[in-house]
C-alpha positions in Angstrom: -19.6 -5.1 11.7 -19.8 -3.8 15.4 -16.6 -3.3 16.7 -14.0 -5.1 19.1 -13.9 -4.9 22.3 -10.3 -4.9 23.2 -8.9 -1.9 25.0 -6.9 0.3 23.1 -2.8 -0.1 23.5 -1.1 1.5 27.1 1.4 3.0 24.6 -1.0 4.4 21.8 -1.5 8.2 20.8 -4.2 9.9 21.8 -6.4 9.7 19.3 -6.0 6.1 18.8 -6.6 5.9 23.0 -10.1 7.7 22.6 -11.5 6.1 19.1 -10.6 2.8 20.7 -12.1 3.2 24.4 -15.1 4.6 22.1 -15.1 1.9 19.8 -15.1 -0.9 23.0 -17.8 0.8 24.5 -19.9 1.1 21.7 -19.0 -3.0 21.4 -20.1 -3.3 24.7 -24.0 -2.3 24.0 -23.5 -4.1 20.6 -22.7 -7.3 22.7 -25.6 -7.0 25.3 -28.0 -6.9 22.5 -26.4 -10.6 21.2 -29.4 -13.4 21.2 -32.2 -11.3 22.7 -35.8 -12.0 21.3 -37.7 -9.2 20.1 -39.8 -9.4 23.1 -36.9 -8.9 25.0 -35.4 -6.4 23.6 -38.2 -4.1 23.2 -39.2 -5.5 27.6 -39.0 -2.3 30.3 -37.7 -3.9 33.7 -37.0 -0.8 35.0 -40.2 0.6 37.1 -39.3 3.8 36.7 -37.6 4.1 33.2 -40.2 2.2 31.1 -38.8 3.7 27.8 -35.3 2.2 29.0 -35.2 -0.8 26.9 -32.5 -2.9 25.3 -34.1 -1.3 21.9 -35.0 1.8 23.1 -31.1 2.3 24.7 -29.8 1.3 21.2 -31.7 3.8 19.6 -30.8 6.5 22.4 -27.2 5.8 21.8 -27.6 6.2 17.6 -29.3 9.8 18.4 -26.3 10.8 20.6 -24.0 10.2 18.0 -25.6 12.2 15.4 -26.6 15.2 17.9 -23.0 15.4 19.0 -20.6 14.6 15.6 -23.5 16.0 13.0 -25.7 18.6 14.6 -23.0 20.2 16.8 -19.3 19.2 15.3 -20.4 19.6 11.7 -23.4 22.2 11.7 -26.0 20.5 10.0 -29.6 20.5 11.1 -30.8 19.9 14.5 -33.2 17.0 13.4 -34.4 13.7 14.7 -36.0 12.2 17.2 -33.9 13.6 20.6 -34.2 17.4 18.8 -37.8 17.1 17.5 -41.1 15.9 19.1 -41.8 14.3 22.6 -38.9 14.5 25.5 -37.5 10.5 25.0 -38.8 10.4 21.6 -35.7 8.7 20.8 -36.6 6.1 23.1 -39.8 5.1 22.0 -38.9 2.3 19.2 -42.5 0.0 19.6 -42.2 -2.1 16.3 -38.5 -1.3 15.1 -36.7 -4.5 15.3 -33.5 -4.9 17.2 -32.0 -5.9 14.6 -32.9 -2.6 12.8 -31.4 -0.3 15.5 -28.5 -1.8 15.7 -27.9 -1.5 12.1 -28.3 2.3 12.3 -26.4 2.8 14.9 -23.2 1.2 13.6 -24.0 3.0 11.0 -24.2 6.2 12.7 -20.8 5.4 14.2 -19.7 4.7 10.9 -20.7 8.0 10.2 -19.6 9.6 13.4 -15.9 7.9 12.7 -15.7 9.6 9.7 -16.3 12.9 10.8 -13.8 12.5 13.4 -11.4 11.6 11.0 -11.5 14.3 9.6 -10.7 16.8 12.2 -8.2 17.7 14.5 -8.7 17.5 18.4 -8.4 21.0 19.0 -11.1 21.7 16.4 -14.7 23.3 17.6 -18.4 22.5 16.5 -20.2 24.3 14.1 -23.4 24.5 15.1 -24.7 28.6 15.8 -27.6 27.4 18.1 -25.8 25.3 20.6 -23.8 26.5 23.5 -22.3 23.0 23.1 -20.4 23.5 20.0 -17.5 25.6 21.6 -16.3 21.9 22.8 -13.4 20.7 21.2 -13.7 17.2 18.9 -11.5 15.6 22.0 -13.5 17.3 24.5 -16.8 15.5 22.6 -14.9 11.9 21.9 -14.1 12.1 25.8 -18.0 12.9 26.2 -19.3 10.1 23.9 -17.1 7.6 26.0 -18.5 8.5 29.3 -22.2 8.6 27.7 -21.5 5.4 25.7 -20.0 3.8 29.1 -22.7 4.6 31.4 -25.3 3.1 29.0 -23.2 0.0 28.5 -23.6 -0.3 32.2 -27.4 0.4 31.7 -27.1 -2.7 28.9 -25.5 -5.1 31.6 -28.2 -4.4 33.9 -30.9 -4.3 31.7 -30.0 -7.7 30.0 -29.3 -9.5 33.4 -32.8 -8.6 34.4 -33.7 -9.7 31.4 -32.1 -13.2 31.4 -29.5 -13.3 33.7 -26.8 -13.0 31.3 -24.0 -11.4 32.7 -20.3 -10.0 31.5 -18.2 -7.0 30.7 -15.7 -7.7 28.0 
């Protein structure tokens, strides 16, 4: 089940602050997604970006999670789609259903949460062949927010061009 959006407590620690603004955000592209066709989902409106789909953001967002809390927290092999093949490979999701990618990425989240869990803030990545894993696990939630966040706002564009639906929480 995708998760709530409702803003963490004022008064909450702070890693209850940055799972929860995490967890609204990654609501947020959940909720954009809500009653799109397949047609729709998988529709460029963006002249520029025509690999910037609902589905194609979805998928984007799944990769992030795994490249940041797998690859570089945990150590583990620098696979998929954003590490391996074409630049945007991540994007291109012709065929997958929506429904699909969002399944895998609250899945990946699931995953992601776990990993987290597990960890302390102050705690460093793993990873040997990425400059990135020096960050600290609260210096990568902080990261994932911002990069979950801006494609949220990506989502609310896309889907008003889409159909005119608007919103934020």
């Amino acid at each position: 089940m995708a998760p709530s959006r409702t803003r963490p407590a004022y008064t909450a620690d702070e890693r209850t602050q940055l799972l929860g603004w995490l967890d609204m955000q990654r609501a947020v592209i959940h909720w954009k997604c809500e009653g799109l066709s397949e047609a729709d989902a998988h529709r460029p409106v963006l002249p520029s970006s025509p690999l910037m789909t609902m589905a194609g953001l979805v998928s984007h967002m799944r990769w992030a999670e795994h490249l940041w809390f797998e690859v570089i927290l945990m150590g583990r092999p620098a696979e998929g789609p954003m590490l391996q093949g074409p630049e945007d490979g991540d994007m291109m999701v012709e065929g997958i259903p929506l429904a699909q990618l969002l399944e895998e990425y609250e899945r990946q989240c699931a995953v992601s949460d776990e990993l987290v869990a597990a960890h302390d803030l102050d705690d460093v990545g793993r990873h040997p062949d990425f400059k990135a894993a020096a960050a600290s696990v609260r210096w990568m939630l902080l990261h994932m927010i911002e990069e979950t966040a801006r494609h949220a706002g990506h989502a609310d564009a896309i889907r008003e061009l889409l159909d005119g639906e608007t919103g934020y929480y």
